[in-house]
Backbone as CSV, one residue per row, in Angstrom:
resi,resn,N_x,N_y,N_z,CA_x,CA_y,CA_z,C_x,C_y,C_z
1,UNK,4.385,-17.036,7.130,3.496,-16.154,6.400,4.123,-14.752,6.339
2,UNK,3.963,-13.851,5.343,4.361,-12.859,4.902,3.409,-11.643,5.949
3,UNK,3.833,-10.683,6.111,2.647,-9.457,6.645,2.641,-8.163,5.422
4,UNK,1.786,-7.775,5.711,1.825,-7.101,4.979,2.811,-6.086,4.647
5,UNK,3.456,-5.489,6.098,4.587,-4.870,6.212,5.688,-5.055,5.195
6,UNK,5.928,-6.711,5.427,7.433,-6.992,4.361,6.669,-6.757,2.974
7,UNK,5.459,-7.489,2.535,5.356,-6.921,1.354,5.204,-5.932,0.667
8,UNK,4.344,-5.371,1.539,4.759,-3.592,1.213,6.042,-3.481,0.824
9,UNK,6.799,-3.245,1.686,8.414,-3.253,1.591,8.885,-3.551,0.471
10,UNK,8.616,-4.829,0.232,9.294,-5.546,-1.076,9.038,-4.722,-2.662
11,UNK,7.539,-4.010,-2.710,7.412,-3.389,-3.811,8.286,-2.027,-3.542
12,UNK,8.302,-1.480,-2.552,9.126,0.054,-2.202,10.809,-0.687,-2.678
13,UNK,11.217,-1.476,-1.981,12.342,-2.242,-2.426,12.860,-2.277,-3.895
14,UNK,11.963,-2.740,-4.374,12.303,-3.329,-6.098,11.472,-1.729,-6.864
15,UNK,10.651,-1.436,-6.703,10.417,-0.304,-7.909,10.845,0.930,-7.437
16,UNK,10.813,1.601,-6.274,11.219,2.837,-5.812,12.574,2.592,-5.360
17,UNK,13.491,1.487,-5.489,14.759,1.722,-5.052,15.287,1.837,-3.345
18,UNK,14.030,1.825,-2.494,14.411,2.373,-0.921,14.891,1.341,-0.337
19,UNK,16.051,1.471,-0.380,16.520,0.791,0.754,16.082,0.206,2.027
20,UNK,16.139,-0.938,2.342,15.253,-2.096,3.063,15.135,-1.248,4.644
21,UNK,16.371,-0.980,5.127,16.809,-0.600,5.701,16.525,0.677,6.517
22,UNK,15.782,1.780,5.497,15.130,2.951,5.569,13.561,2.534,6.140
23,UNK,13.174,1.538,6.077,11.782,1.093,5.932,11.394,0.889,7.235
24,UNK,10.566,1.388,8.046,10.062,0.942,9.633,8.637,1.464,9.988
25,UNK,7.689,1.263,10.248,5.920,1.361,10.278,5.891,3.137,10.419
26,UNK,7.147,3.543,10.924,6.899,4.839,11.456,7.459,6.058,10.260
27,UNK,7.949,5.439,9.424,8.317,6.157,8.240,7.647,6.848,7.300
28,UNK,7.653,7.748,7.219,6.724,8.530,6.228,6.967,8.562,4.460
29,UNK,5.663,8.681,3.718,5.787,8.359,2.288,6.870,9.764,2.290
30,UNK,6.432,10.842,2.575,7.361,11.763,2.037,8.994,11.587,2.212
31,UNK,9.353,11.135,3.482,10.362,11.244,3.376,11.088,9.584,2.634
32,UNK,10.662,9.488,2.466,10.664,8.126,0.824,10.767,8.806,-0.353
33,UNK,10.620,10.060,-0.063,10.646,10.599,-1.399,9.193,9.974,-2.569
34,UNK,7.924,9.729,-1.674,6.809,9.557,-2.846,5.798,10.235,-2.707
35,UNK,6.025,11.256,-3.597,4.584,11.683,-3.402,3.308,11.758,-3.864
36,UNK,2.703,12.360,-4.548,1.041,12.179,-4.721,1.185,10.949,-6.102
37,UNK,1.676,11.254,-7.000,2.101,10.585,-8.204,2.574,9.561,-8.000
38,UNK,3.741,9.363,-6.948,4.052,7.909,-6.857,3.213,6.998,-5.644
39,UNK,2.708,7.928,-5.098,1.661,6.946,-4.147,0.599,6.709,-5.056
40,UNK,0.260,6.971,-5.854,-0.556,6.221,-6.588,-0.308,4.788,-7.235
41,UNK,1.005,5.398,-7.444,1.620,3.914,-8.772,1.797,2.836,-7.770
42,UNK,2.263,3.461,-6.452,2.240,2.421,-5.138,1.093,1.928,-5.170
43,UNK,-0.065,2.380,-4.986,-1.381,1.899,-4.795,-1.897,0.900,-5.702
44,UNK,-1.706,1.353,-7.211,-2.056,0.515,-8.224,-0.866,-0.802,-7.897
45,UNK,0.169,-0.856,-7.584,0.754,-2.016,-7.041,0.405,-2.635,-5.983
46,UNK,-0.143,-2.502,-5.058,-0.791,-2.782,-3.898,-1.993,-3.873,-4.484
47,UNK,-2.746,-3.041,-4.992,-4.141,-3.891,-5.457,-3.481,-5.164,-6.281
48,UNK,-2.304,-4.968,-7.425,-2.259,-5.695,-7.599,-1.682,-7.715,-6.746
49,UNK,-0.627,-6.870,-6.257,-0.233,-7.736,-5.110,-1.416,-8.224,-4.022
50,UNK,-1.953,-7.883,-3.416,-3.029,-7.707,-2.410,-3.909,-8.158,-3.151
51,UNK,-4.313,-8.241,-3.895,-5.496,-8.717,-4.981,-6.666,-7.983,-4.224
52,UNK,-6.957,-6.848,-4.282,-7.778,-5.989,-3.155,-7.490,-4.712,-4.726
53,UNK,-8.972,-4.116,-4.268,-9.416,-3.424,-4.857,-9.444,-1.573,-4.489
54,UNK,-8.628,-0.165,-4.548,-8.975,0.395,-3.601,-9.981,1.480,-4.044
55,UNK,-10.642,1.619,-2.984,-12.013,2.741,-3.553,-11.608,3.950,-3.731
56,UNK,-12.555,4.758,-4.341,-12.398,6.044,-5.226,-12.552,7.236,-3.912
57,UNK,-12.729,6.867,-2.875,-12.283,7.900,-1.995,-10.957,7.859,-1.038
58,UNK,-10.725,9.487,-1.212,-9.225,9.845,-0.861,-8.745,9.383,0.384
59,UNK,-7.928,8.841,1.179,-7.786,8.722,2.690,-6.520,9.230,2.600
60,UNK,-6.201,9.839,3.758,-5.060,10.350,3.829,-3.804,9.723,4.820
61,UNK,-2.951,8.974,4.105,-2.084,8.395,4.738,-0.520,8.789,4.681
62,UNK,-0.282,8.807,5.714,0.824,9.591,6.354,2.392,8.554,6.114
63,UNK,2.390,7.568,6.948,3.314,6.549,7.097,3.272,5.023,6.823
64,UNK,4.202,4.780,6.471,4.403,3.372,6.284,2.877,2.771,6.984
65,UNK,3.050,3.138,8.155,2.449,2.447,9.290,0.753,2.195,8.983
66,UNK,0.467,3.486,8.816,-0.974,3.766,7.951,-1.379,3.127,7.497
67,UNK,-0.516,3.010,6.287,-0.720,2.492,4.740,-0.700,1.173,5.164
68,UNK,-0.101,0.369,5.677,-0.481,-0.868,6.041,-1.492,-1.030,6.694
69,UNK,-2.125,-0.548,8.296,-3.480,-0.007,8.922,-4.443,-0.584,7.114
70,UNK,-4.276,0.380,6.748,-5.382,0.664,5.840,-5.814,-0.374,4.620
71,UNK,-4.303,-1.361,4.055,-4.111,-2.154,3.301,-4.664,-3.254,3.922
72,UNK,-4.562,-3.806,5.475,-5.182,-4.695,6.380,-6.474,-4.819,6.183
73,UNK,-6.871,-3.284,6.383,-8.383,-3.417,6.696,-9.133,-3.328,5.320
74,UNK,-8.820,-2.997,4.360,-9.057,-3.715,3.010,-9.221,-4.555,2.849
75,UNK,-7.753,-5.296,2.855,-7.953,-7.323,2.700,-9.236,-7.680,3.612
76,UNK,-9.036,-7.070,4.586,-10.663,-8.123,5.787,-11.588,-7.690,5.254
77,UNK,-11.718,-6.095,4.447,-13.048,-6.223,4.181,-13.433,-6.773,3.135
78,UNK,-12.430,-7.292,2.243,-12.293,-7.429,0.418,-12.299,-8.867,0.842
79,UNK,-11.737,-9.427,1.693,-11.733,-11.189,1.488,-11.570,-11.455,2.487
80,UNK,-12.453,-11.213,3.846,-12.863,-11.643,4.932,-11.392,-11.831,5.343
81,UNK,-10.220,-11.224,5.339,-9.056,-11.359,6.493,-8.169,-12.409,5.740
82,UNK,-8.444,-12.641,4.264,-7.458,-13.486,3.648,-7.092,-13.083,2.266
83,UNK,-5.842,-12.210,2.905,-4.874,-11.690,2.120,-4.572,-12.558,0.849
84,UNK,-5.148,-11.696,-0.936,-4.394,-12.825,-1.723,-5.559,-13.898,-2.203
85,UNK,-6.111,-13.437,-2.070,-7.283,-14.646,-2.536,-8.584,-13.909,-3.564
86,UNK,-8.734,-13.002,-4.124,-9.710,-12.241,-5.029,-8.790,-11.385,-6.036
87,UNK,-9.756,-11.265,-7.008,-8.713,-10.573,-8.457,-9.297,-8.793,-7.908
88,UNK,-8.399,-7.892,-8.151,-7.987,-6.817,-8.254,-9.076,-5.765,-9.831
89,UNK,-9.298,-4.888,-9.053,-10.270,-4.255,-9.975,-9.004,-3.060,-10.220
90,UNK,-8.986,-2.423,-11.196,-8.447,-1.354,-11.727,-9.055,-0.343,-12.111
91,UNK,-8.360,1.219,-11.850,-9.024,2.416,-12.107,-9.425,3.363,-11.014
92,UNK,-9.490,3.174,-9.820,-9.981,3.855,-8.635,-9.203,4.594,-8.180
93,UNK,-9.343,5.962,-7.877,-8.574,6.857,-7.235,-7.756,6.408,-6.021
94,UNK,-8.371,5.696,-4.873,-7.977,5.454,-4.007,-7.226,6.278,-2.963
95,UNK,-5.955,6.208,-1.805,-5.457,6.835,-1.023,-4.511,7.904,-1.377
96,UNK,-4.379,9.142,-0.898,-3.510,9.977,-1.022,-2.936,10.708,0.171
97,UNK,-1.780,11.028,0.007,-0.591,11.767,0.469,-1.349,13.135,1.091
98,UNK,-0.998,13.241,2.634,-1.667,14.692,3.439,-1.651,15.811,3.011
């Protein structure tokens, strides 16, 4: 089974270019070089992958590490702890950069 970690990863991987390598729970969006603008486009990728929906209030996430924290506790609350199984709503503000 996949965690969320690698998949995260995998979209930072293929659309932002970051090197696999750069990537560890403790890593911060900024120094990824993403900030408010591209953590969004991250986000709207998230929901889609995740099939999770994210709400219109701001949370402020710092690191890799977070953002997964937070993507977790989504999926459990969006589909009882099973990642990948509900369609994705579009349009919500969702999480942002400190």
């Amino acid at each position: 089974m996949t965690t969320t970690f690698e998949r995260l990863s995998a979209i930072l991987v293929k659309d932002y270019k970051v090197p696999a390598r750069d990537l560890a729970p403790e890593t911060t969006l900024e120094s990824l070089g993403i900030d408010s603008l591209a953590a969004a486009e991250l986000f709207f990728s998230a929901e889609d992958v995740f099939h999770i929906t994210m709400p219109p209030e701001a949370v402020p996430l710092a690191t890799l590490g977070d953002v997964v924290a937070y993507l977790d506790a989504l999926i459990a609350q969006q589909h009882g702890g099973d990642a990948g199984t509900g369609p994705a709503d579009q349009g919500a503000r969702g999480p942002e950069l400190p």
